[in-house]
Structures are given as C-alpha cells and as structure tokens.
C-alpha positions as CSV (number, residue, x, y, z in Angstrom):
1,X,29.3,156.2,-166.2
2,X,32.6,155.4,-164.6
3,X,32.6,151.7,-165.3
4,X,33.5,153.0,-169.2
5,X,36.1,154.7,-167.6
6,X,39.6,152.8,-168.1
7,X,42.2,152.9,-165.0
8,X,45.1,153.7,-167.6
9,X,44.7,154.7,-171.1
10,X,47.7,154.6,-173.1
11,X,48.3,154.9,-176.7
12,X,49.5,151.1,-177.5
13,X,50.9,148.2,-176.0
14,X,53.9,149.4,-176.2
15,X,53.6,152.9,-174.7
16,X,52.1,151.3,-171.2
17,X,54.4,151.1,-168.3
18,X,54.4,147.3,-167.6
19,X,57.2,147.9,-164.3
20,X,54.3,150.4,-162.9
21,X,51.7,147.5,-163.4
22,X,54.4,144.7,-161.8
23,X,55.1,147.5,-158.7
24,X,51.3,147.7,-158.0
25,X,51.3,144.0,-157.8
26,X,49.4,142.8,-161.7
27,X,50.9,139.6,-162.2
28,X,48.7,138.4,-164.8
29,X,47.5,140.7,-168.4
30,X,44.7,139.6,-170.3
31,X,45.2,140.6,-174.0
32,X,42.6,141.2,-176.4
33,X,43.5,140.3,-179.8
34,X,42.1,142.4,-182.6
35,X,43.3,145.9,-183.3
36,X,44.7,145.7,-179.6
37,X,47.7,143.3,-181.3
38,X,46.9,143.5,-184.6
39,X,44.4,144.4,-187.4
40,X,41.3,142.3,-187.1
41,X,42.5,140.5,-190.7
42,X,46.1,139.7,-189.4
43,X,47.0,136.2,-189.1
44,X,50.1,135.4,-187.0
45,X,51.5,138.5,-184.5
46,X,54.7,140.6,-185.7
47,X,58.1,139.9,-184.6
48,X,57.6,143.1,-182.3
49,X,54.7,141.4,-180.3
50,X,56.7,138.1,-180.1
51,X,59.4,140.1,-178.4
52,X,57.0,142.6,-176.3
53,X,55.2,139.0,-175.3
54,X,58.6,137.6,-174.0
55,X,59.8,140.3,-172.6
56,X,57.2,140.8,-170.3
57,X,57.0,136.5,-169.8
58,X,60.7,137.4,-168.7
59,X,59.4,139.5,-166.4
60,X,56.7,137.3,-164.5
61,X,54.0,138.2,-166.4
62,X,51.0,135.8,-167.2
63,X,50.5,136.6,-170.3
64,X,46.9,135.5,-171.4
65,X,45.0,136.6,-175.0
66,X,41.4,136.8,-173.7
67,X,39.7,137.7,-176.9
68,X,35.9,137.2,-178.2
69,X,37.2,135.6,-181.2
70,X,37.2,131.8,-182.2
71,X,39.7,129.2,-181.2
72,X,40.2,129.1,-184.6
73,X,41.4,132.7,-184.9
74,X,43.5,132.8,-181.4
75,X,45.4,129.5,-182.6
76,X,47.9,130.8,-184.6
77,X,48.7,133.6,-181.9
78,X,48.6,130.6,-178.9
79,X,51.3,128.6,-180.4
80,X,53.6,131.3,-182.0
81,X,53.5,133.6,-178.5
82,X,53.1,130.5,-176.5
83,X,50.6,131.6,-173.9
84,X,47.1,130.5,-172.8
85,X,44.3,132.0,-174.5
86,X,40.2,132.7,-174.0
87,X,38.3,132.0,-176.8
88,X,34.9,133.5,-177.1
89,X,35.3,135.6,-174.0
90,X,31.8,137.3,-174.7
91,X,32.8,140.3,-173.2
92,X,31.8,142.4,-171.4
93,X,30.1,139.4,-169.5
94,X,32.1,138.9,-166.4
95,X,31.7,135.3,-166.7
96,X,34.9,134.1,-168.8
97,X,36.8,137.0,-166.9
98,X,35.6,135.3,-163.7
99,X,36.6,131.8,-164.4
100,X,40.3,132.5,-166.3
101,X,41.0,134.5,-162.8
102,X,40.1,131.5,-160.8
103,X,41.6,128.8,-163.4
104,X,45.0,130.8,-162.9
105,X,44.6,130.7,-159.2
106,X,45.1,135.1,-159.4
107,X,43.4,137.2,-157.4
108,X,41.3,140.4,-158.9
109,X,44.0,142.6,-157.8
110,X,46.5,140.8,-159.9
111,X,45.2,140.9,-163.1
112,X,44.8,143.9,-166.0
113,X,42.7,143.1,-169.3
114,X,44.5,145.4,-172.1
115,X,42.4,146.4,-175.1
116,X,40.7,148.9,-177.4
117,X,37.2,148.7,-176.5
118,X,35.2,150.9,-174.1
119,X,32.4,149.1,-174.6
120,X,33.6,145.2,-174.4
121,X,37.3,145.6,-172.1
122,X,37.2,148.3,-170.4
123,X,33.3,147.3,-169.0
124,X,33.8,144.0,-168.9
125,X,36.8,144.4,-167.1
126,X,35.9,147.1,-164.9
127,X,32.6,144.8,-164.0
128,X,34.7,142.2,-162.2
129,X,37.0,144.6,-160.4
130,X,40.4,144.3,-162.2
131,X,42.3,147.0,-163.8
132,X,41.6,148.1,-167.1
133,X,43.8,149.2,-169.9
134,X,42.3,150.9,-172.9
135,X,44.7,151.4,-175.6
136,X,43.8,153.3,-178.9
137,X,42.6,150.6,-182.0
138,X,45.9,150.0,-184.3
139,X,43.8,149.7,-187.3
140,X,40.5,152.2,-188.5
141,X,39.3,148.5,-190.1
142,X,37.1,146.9,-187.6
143,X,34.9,143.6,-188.1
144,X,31.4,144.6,-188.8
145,X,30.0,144.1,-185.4
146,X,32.7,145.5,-183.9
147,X,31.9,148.8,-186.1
148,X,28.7,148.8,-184.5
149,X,30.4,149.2,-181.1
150,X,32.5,152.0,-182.5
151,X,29.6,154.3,-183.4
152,X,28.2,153.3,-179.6
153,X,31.3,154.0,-177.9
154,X,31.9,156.9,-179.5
155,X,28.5,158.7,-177.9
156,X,29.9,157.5,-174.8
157,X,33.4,158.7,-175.0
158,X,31.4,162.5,-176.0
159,X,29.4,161.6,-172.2
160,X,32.8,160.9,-170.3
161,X,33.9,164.1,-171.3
162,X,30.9,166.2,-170.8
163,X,31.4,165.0,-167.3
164,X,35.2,165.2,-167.1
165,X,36.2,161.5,-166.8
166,X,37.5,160.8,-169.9
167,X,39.0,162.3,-173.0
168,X,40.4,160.5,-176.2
169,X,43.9,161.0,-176.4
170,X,44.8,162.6,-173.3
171,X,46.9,159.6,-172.4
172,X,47.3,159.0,-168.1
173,X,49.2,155.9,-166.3
C-alpha cells in the first residue's frame, strides 16, 4: 500500500514549500495539468500560475506539465507558461516518466511529479522512484474517466488510513 502514499501532501500548488524541495536537491517538477492547475474545462492558466510558473523558473526549476491529456489540450498552457510538456503521459505507467527524466538529462533524485491523483501521480510517480506531491483537486468537476478514478481512490485513501499512512487533509512537508 505505500506506493499510494505521497512523500508530501499539500493543499495546492501554492501551499507546497518549493525552497524545501530546491534544499533537498529537486531540480526539475513535473506538473499535472487538470484540477492540479486548473479545472479540467479551463483553457489557458490564470495570471497566478503564470507568476507561480516564473517564479519558480527564476528559481532553477525545470518546470515540465506531464499530463495524460492531448497535445492539443497542453498547447495553450506550453506556449503561454513557456515550458516543456508530456502529452499522453499514460500514467501511472513509468514509461513517459522514465524517458522525460532521461530526455532532461535529471536524475530520479532530482525530479517531483505534483498532482491530484493517488491513483495516476502519486503511483506512477512513486513507481519510478521520484518524489511525489499530491495536492488536493481544485475543482469537484472531473472528466468522466477521471471520476471513475475518484470513486477507486477514494476506497484506497479509507485503506491508507485504516493502516495509518495516509489521511486526507492532514497536510505534511
């Protein structure tokens, strides 16, 4: 059961301590896109995560979105963030996660995927060995398949907390 737990669970993107990440030597966050940045319908990203995004470029952050959406979808969030993206990452399948890392020359130790889902980023990230970030979904509207995983995770998320791993919304760095 501990590869659904996260390594830090945070409320949003913008509660997590990014200086804490840089100190333990991430160089490189992989973003998921929908309800991790925005509602699943939303169609460019806010002023406030065109800031948060060059900020933390600012700081020496890759800043990658790494989303199972379709190039179609990321485009609009590629050009106006300006950053790399993963298209049709198939998570949790290690395989995308795998060959971004090596593409971008990092090392597992240097790179964090941030996102909403036990089930897709925190496994799939937790598979490959790099830290994982769960954040809480910013919207209750999910695509349909992504609804499915919901009703999935949350069974899990009862699990994790029958055995003391994990409980939603008690928030740790």
């Amino acid at each position: 059961m501990e590869k659904y737990v996260p390594d830090v669970y945070q409320k949003s993107i913008y509660t997590i301590n990014y200086n804490k990440l840089k100190n333990n030597g991430i160089k490189c966050l992989l973003f998921d896109l929908d309800n991790t940045l925005v509602p699943y319908r939303t169609k460019v990203p806010t002023n406030k995560i065109i800031e948060l995004f060059n900020g933390l470029k600012e700081q020496g952050f890759k800043v990658v979105l790494f989303s199972n959406s379709s190039r179609k979808r990321l485009k609009p969030f590629k050009e106006l963030l300006e950053v790399d993206c993963c298209a049709r990452a198939w998570k949790p399948s290690p395989k995308k996660f795998v060959k971004v890392i090596e593409e971008l020359g990092f090392n597992i130790s240097e790179v964090a995927i941030i996102g909403d889902q036990i089930l897709t980023d925190v496994l799939g990230g937790n598979r490959v060995g790099i830290t994982t970030i769960l954040i809480n979904p910013i919207s209750k509207k999910d695509y349909f398949l992504t609804y499915i995983n919901r009703i999935r995770e949350k069974h899990k998320i009862r699990k994790l907390s029958k055995l003391d791993l994990f409980y939603k919304g008690k928030y740790y760095e």
